[in-house]
N, C-alpha and C positions, 0 to 999 in steps of 0.2 A: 402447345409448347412441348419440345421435348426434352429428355431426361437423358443423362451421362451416365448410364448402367453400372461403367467399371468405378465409379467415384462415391463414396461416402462420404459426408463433412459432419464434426460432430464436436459441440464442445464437450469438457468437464466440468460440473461443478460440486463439488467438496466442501468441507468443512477442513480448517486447518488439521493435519495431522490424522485425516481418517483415510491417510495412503493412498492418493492422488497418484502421487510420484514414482510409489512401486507399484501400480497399475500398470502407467504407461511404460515403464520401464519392461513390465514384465509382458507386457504385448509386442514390444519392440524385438525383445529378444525371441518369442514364443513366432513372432511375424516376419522373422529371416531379416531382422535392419544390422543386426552386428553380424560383421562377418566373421568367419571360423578365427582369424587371427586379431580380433578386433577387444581389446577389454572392456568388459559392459561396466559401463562407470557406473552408480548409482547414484541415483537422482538424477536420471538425465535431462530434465524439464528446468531443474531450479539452478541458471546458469550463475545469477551475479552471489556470489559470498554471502553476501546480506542476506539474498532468499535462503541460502544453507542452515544460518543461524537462527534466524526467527521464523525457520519453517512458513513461511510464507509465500506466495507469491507475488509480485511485483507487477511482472509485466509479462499482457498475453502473449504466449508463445505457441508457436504450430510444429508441427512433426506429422512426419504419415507415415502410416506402417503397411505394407502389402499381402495381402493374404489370400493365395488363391485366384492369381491373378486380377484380385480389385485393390485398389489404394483407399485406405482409410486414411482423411485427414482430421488430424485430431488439434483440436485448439482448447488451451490453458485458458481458464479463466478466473483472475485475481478475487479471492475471495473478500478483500478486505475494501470496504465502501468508502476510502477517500480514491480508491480506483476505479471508482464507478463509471467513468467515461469509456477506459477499458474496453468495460462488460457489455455495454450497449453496443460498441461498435464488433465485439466476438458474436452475439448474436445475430449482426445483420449477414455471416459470413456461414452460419452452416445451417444443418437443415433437422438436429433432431441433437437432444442431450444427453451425457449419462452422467445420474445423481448419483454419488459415490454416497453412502453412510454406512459408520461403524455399525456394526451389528452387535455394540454393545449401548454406544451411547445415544443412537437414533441422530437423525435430522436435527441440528444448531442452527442458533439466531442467524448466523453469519449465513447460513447456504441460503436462508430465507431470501436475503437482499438480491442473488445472483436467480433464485428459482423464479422469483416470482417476474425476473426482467424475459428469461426465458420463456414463460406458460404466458406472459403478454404477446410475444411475439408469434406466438401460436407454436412452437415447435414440441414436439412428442419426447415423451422424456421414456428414459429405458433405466431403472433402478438396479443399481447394483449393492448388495449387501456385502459389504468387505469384512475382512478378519474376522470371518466365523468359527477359525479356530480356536481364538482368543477362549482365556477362561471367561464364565459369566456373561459368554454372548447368549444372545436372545432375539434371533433371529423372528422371530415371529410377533411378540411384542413391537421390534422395530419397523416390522412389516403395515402394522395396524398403523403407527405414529406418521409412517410417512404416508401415509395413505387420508388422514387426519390433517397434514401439512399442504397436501394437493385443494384437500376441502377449502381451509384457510386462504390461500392464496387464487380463489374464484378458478380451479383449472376445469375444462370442458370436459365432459362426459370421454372423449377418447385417449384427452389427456388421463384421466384419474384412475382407466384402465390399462395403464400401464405396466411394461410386463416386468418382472424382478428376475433378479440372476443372483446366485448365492457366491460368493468368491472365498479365495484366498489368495490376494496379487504378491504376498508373500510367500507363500507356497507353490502359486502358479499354478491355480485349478477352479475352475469355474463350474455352477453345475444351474440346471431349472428349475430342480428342485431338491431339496435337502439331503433325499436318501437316494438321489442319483452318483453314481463313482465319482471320486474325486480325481478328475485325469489331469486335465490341459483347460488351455483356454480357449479352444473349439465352440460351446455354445455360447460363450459372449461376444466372439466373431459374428456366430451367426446370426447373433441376434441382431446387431449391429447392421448387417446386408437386408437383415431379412422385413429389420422395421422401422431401419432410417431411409427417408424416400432417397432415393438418389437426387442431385441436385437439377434444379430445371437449367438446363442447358442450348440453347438454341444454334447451334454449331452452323449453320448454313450462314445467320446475319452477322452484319462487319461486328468485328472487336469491339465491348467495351467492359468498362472495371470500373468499380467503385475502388477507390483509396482506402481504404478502414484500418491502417497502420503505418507506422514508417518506421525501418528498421533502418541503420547506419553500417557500410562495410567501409575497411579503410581504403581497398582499393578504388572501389567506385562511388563513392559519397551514397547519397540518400537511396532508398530503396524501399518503390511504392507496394503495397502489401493489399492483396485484396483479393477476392473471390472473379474469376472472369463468368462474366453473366452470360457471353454471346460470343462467337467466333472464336478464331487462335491468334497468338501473335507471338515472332520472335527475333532472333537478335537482327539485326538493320533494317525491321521493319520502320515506315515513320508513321507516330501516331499523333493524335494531339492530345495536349491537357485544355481541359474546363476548369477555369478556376470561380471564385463564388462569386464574383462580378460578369460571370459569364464572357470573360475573357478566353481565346484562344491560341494555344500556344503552342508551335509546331517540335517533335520532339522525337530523336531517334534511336531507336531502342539498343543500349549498347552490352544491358544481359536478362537475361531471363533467369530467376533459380525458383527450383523447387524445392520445398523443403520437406526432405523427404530423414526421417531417422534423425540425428544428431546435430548436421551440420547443413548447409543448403545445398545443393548440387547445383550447377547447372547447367539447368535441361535445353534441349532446344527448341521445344514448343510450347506454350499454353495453352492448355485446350480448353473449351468452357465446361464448368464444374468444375475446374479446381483452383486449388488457392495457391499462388505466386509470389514474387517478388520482380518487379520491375526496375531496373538501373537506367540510368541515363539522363537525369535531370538535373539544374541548378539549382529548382526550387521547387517543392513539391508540397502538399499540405492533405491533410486527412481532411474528409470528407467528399475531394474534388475527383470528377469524373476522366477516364483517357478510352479516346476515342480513336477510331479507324478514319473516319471523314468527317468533313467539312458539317455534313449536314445532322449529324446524330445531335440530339439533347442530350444533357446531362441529368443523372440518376440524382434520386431524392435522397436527401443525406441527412441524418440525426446530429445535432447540435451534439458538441461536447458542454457538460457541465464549463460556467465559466469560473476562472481561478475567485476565490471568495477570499482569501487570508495572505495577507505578505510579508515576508521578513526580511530583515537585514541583515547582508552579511558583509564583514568587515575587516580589515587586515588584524591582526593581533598585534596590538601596540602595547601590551602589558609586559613588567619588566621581566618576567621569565617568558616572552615571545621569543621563537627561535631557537630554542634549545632542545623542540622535541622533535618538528617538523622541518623535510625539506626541501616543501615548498610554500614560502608565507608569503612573497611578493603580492602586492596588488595587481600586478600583470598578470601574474601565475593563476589567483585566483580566477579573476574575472575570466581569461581563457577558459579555465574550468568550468566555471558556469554558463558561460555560451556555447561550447560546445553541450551541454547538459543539455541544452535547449532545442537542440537539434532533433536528437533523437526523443525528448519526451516531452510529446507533444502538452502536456497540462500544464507545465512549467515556464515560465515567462521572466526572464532576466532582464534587467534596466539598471543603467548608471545612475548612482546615487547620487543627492546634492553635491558633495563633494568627495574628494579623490578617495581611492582606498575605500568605498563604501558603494555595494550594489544592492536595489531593493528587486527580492526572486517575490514573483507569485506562485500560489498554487492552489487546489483542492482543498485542503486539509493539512496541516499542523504533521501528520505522519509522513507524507510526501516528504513534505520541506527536509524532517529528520534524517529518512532514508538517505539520501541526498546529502547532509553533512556526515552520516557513518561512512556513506562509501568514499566521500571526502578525506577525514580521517585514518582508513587503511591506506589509503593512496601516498600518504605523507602532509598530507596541506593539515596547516591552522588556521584557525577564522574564530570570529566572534560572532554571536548567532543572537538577532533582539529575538524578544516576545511574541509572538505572532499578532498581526493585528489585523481586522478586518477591511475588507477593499467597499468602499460606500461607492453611493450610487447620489447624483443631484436630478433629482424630477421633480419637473412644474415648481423649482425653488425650494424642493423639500429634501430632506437628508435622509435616504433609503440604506436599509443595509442588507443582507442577505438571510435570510432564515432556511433551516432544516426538519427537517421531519426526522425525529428521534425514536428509534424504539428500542426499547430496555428489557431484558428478564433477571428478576431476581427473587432474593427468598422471600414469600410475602410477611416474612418476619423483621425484615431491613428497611419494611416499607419509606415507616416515618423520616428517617433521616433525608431518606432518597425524597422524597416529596417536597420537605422545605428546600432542599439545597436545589430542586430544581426549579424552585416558584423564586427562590432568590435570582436565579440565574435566567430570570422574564422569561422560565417556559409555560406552557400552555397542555394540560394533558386533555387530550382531543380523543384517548379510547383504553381502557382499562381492561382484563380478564383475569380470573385468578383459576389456573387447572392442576390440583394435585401441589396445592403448596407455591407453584412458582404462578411468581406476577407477572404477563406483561403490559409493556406500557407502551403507548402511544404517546409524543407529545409534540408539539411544536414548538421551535426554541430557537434565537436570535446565534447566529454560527458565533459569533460572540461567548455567546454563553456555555459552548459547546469544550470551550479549552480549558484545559486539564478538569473536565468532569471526567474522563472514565479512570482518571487515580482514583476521586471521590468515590464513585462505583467500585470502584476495585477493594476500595478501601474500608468502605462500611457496609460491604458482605462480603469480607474475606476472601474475596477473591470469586465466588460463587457469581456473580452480577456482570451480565454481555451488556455492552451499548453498538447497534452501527444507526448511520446516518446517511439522511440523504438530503443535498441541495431541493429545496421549495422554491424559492422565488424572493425579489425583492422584497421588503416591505418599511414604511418607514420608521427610525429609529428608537428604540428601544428604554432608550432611558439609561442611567447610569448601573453597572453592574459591578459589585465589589464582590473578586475572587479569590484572592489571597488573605486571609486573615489575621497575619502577623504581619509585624515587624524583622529585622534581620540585624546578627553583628556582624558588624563589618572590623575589620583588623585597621588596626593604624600606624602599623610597623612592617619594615619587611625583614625576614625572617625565619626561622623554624619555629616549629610551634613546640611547647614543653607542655610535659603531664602534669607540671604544677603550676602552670597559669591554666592548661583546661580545664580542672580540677574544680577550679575557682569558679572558671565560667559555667561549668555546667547545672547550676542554679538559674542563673538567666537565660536558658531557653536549650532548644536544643545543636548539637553541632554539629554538620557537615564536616569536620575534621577530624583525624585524629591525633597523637604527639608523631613529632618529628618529621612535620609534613612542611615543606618551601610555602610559606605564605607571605602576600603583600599588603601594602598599603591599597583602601579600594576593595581588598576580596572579600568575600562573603563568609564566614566561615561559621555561621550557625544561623536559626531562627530565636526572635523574640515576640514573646508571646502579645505584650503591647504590640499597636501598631508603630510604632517609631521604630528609624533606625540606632542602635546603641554601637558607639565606637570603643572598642577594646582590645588588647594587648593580648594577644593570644602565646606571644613568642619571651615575658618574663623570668628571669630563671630563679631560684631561692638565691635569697642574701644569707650567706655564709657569714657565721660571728665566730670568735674563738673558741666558744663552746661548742662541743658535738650537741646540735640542738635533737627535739625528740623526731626520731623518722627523718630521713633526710630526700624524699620523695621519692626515694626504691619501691613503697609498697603503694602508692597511688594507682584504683581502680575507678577507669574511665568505661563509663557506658559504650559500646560502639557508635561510632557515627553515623548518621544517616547516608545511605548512597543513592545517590539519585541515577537512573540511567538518563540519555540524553532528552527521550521526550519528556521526564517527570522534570528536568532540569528545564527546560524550554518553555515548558506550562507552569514553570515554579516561577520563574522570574516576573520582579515588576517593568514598568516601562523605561525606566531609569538603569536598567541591568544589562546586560550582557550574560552567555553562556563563552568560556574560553574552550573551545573544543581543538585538543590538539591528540596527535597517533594516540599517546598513553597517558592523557588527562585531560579531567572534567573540572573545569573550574567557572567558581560564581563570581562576577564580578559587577561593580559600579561603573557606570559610563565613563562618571569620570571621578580619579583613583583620589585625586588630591581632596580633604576633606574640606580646605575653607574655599577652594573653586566652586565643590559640591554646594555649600551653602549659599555663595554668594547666586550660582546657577538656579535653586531654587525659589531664591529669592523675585 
């Protein structure tokens, strides 16, 4: 087989916030992709808003940087495990890694899930120690840790000797080793050329590509994304698609881009070893194969995780609907979400029983979220149920999905963490305790999986990681009770006053605080029973002719609770609603009226 000399492919994988982003940034610029009149934007990886704010990544993205006249293509990969499907398919597309870690905090839970998808694949990883200049780094300690992480994670003898690069992607200086100059980023190029194989490329035989993305342009619809394995191909070539029926479908190529730097170009050829984007299709799907002729097979393709969890979403019919957003139609949404569908691929939209109501699947409860915030900048309102799990019927039995959990925390938080997860039918299948932190293994019903990383988050202060991964059917679980309270619900509509919360804040705790638009239906605190308790949050003092004592001026209300949208989604029962509108978060009852509500229960 031969090799495409001038091509490297290489993904990243990181830990949130250990400077991913001013990496590549800073190779793009260091690698001639901004031109002299060109403003280097920062962050040029993390395109959608969402990823800006929760420092995340979303969805894999590629860029290539030139150096030297070879094209480095560099591909993003979502560190966060309801993306898993992502991950699997970034791997099948390059040929060697680089692990970014702080060189203060060492290798995290989260790079675990992405490293260890990479050292299966057999690809060679090249360590990078970032922000060495930080105070309290300890470059050398982290050296050991990650080297301890390779052990961990079963990596091969040429995996574990892996080479390290010392950096500073915010300074823009890379070095071998510690007490070499701190120039440029020259020896991470070269590392790069020197010890990621070049892609096996077989340029004599016809065109063919694996699919392993789809990107959406509005000019030309869908756009197939994928590494070419063999041959070139460009615009009015005709190719065909293989789709997973092994169907053949004839199809003519009407662009080629390369994404080279920030934006895509495009080029006018593919050549084999590098990653593209194809245009030209009606229908297109990740995993399926395009071909040159008639007679080629189709390439072996990795299943995507399937959607495990579905929610509802639904017009906003409560009576402060429309006042914040605007767009609330049932037409508007449902557009919205079909087009959603298009470009991401994990996502699965379907009309609901009735009007005004679509049930989305997806991965993971995070998905779904991401998905109603960028909803909400847009302008739209929706009501958002509980997440619920998608069952499976075999041989007449009721299947549901289960995960493989693994957790670190302080082995001081143990206890709690333990019962709330044997509550929650999990199963811990592997234990270790190094230097104080625990981690856990465990097996646990995707069920049981929503809103536990509040609970983690919650009873160790924040110190306690969870990610997960899809296991397999199994059959059901049994009954699982996750919410522990009860809820007030208001029975007026109204503002709310500091001398009727005043009152309530005995009965539980509130989600409101005075002077807030409350209805009939909304939620506006917890009660520590499990019932719902109906109350008057919007009361104001009866004034008598006497100046009575205090006249509510000096009433001190606890703060509210604030929920963001996921704590809000995993806080609901199945009777609830989230009203999620541009500039508010509200809890509500399905349905608002209360003796409906009873009669409904009944």
């Amino acid at each position: 087989m031969s090799h495409n000399e001038d091509i490297r492919n290489i993904a990243i994988i990181a830990h949130v916030d250990h400077g991913k982003t001013t990496l590549v940034d800073c190779l793009m610029k260091e690698g001639g992709i901004y031109r002299e009149n060109q403003q280097a934007e920062e962050r040029a990886m993390d395109s959608m808003d969402l990823e800006r704010e929760k420092g995340i990544t979303i969805k894999a993205k590629n860029t290539s940087v030139h150096w030297q006249g070879k094209t480095i293509n560099i591909v993003d990969t979502p560190g966060h495990a309801d993306f898993g499907g992502e991950v699997e398919r970034v791997m099948k597309m390059v040929d060697g890694v680089l692990l970014l870690v702080d060189a203060k905090d060492g290798p995290q839970a989260q790079t675990r899930f992405v490293l260890r998808k990479a050292l299966q694949q057999g690809l060679k990883p090249i360590v990078v120690v970032n922000k060495i200049d930080r105070d309290h780094s300890d470059p050398e300690y982290v050296h050991d840790k990650v080297l301890e992480l390779f052990l961990e994670l079963d990596a091969d003898e040429d995996q574990f000797n892996a080479p390290f690069v010392y950096a500073s992607a915010k300074n823009g200086f890379a070095m071998n080793e510690l007490e070499d100059e701190r120039k440029d980023m020259t020896p991470l190029f070269e590392m790069v050329i020197n010890h990621v194989p070049a892609p096996e490329a077989d340029l004599e035989s016809p065109f063919r590509m694996l699919v392993s993305n789809i990107d959406w342009d509005n000019y030309v619809g869908r756009v197939a994304v994928g590494k070419v394995m063999s041959g070139t191909v460009k615009i009015g070539d005709v190719i065909y698609r293989l789709n997973k029926d092994g169907k053949r479908e004839r199809i003519k190529v009407t662009k080629v881009f390369e994404y080279s730097g920030l934006g895509s170009s495009e080029s006018v050829e593919g050549v084999a070893g590098t990653i593209i984007g194809i245009a030209g299709f009606e229908e297109i799907n990740i995993g399926e194969t395009l071909v040159e002729n008639d007679q080629q097979e189709a390439l072996p393709f990795v299943d995507i995780d399937p959607p495990t969890i579905s929610m509802q979403f639904a017009i906003n019919d409560g009576p402060l609907g429309g006042r914040d957003g605007k767009l609330v139609t049932s037409r508007q949404i449902r557009e919205r979400l079909f087009r959603e569908m298009k470009t991401n691929v994990s996502i699965l939209v379907e009309d609901g029983e009735s009007s005004g109501i679509f049930n989305v699947s997806a991965r993971g409860a995070m998905q779904i979220s991401v998905l109603v915030e960028t909803m909400r900048r847009e302008g739209y309102e929706v009501l958002v149920s509980r997440p619920t799990v998608i069952t499976q019927e075999i041989d007449g039995k009721t299947m549901e999905p289960f995960e493989t959990l693994w957790i670190e925390l302080p082995d001081d938080c143990m206890g709690g963490i333990m019962e709330n997860l044997s509550n929650r039918k999990g199963v811990m299948t592997n234990m270790e305790t190094r230097n104080g932190i625990v981690f856990l293994e465990a097996e646990i019903p995707t069920r049981g999986l929503i809103g536990f990383e509040i609970d983690i988050v919650n009873a160790t202060s924040g110190h306690g990681i969870m990610s997960h991964l899809f296991l397999e059917y199994r059959p059901w679980a049994g009954e699982i009770s996750t919410r522990q309270t009860g809820t007030l619900v208001s029975m007026d509509n109204g503002k709310t006053t500091a001398y009727s919360l005043a009152a309530l804040e005995d009965r539980g705790r509130l989600f409101v605080g005075a002077g807030v638009e409350v209805y009939e239906g909304m939620i506006i605190g917890d009660n520590p029973r499990k019932t719902d308790m109906p109350v008057n949050p919007t009361k104001a003092k009866q004034l008598t002719n006497f100046r009575s004592q205090g006249d509510g001026k000096g009433i001190q209300l606890s703060p509210p609770v604030q929920f963001s949208l996921e704590r809000a989604i995993e806080y609901i029962a199945s009777d609830e609603f989230v009203e999620a509108t541009p500039n508010n978060l509200r809890l509500r009852k399905r349905i608002l009226d209360a003796t409906m509500r009873k009669r409904a229960s009944r």
